[in-house]
C-alpha positions in Angstrom: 0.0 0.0 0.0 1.5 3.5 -1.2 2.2 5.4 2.0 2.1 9.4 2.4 4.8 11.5 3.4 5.4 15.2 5.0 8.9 16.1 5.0 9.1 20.0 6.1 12.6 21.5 5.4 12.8 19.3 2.4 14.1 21.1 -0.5 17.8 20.4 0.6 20.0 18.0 3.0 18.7 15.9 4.8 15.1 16.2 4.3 16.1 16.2 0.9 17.7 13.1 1.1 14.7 11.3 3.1 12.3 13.0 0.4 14.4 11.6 -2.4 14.6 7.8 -0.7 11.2 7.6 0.2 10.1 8.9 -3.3 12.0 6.4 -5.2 10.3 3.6 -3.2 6.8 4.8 -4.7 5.4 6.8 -1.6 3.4 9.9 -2.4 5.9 12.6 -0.7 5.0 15.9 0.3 8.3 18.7 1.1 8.0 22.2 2.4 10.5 25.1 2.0 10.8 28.7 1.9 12.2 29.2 -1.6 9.6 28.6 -4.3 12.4 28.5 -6.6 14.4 25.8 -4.8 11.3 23.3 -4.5 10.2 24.2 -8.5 14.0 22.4 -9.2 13.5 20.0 -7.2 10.5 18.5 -9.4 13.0 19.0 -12.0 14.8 16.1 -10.4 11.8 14.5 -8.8 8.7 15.2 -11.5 5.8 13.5 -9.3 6.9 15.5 -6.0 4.3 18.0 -3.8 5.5 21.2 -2.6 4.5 23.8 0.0 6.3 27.1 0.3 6.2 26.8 4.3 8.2 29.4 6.7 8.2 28.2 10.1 9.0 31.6 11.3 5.3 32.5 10.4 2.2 32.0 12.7 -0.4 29.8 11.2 2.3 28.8 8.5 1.1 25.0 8.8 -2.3 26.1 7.6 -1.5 25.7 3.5 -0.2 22.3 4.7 -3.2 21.3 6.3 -5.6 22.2 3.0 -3.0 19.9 1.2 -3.5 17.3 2.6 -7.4 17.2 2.9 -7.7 18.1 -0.3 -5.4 16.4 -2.3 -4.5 13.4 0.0 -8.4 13.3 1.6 -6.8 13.8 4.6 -4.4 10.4 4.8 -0.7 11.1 6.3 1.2 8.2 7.4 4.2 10.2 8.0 5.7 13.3 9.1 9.3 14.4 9.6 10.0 17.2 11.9 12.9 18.6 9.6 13.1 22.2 9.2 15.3 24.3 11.1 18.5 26.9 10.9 21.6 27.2 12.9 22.4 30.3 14.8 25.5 30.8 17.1 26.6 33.7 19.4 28.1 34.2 22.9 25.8 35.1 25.5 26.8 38.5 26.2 25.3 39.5 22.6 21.9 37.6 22.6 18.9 39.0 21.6 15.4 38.0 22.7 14.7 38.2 18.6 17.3 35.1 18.2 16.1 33.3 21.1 12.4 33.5 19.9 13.4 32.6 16.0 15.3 29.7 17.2 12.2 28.4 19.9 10.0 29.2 16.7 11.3 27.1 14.7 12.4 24.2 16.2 9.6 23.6 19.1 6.3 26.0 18.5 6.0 25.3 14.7 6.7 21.7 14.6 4.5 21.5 17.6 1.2 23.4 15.6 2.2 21.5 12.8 2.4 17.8 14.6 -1.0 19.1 16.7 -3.0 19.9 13.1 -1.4 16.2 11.7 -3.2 14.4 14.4 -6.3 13.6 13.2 -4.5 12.2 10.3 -2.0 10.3 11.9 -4.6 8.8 14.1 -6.5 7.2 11.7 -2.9 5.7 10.2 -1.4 4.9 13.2 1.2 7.1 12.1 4.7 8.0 12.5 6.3 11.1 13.9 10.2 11.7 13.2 11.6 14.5 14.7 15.3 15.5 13.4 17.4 17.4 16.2 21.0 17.6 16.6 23.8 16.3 19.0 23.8 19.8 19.9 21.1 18.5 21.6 23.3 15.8 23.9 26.7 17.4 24.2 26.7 21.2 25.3 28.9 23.6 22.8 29.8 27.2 23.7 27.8 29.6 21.8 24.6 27.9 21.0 22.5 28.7 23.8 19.6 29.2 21.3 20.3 26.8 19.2 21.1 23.9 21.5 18.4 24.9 24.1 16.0 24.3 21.3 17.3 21.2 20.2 17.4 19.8 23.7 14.0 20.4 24.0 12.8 18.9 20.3 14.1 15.9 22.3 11.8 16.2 25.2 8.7 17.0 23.0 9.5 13.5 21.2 9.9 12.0 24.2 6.5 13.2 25.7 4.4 13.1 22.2 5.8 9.2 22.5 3.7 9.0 25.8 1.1 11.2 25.0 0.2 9.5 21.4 0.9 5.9 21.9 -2.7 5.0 23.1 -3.6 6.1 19.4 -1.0 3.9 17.7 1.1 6.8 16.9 4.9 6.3 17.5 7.2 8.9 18.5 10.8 9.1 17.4 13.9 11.7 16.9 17.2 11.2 14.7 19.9 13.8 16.4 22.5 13.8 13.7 26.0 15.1 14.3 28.0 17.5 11.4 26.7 16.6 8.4 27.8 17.2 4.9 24.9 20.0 4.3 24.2 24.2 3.3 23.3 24.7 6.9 26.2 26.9 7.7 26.1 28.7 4.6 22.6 29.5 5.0 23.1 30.5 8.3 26.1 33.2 6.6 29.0 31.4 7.9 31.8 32.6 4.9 33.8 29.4 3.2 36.8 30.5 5.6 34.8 29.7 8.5 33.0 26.6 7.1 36.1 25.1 5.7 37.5 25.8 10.0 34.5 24.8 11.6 34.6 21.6 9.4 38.6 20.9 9.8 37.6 21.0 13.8 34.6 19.1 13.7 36.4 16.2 12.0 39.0 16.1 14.5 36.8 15.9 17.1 34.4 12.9 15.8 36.2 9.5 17.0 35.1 8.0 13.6 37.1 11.3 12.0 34.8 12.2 9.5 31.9 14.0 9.4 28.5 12.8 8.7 26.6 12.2 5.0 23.2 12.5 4.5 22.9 9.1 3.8 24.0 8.2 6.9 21.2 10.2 8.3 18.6 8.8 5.9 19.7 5.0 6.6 18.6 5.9 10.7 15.6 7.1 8.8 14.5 4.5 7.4 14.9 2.3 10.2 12.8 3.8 12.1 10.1 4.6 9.8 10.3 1.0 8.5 7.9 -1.8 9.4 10.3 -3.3 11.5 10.8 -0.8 14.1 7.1 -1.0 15.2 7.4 -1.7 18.7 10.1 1.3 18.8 8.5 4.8 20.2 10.6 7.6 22.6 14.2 7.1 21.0 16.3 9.7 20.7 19.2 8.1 18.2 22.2 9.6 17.7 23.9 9.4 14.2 27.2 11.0 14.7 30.6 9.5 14.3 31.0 8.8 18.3 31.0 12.2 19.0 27.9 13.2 21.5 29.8 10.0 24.0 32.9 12.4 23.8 
């Protein structure tokens, strides 16, 4: 039976890669981005593909998802990933309330609306919920109080939505994925100088000594969205090189 997706943030990276995998395997897949232009090439590359400009920043920004899939799914969603999200980093001294409240935004009040408007969906499915955090979210860095305070707390949510949903069949899981090969830092400004350093150091400091692909990321994916991981619900998995046990 062809399953449906929602994959927000998946116009590049990782929910990119979990859009394209899950597409190839015949499931109806529905992405969401803030670039029209970006999700108009990416049915370039994958023709049979739904879109939804989506901003996560916005209040009621899940609504034009919602409509989507009543109306052109009649309301059937077996899946949805939790994947959108930015990186922002700064000492504490020069916080601003606006970057605390972007980062919480993001990362815990939209998915939340989102996963809330999803329910009467995912309950008649008996569902799935995937949640993609970080290992910002397990070890502590300097300079992402926002960032990993909001992670850390994606973690809880999954962990309590696991609890919360299970007497409707719905299971409850995150991914928190250590550096990955992806644009986050360069969306997030970071120049190639920066990148290229912040890479060099993240490398030395994963015991495997590399850092992650998005197919790493997407294989944890699919293991926990698979058939066989039915009796699996609360798990926070990391999927990075060693480095959150560090």
């Amino acid at each position: 039976m062809t399953k449906n997706i929602l994959i927000t943030g998946g116009s590049s990276g990782i929910g990119k890669g979990i859009a394209f995998y899950f597409y190839n395997k015949g499931w109806k897949v529905l992405i969401t981005g803030r670039d029209e232009k970006k999700l108009d090439e990416i049915k370039k590359e994958m023709p049979l593909i739904n879109t939804v400009v989506y901003d996560s920043i916005k209040d009621n920004a899940e609504t034009e998802i919602i409509n989507f899939i009543n109306k052109k799914w009649s309301g059937k969603l077996d899946v949805l990933v939790n994947n959108a999200g930015h990186v922002e980093l700064g000492e504490l001294r020069n916080i601003s309330q606006k970057s605390m409240e972007d980062m919480y935004k993001v990362h815990l009040i939209s998915p939340s609306m989102l996963a809330s408007a999803c329910l009467p969906f995912l309950s008649e499915t008996q569902g799935q919920i995937l949640n993609i955090s970080s290992s910002h979210c397990i070890k502590p860095y300097a300079q992402t109080t926002a960032y990993g305070s909001a992670k850390a707390a994606l973690n809880m949510i999954t962990k309590i939505w696991a609890l919360e949903l299970a007497p409707l069949g719905i299971r409850v899981n995150s991914i928190a994925p250590g550096p990955t090969e992806t644009p986050i830092l360069k969306k997030a400004g970071f120049d190639e100088a920066n990148i290229k350093a912040i890479h060099e150091s993240e490398s030395s400091s994963i015991p495997l000594k590399r850092r992650g692909s998005v197919d790493d990321i997407v294989a944890k994916a699919v293991l926990l969205l698979n058939s066989g991981s039915e009796w699996t619900t609360g798990v926070i998995l990391p999927v990075d090189g060693g480095l959150s046990i560090t």
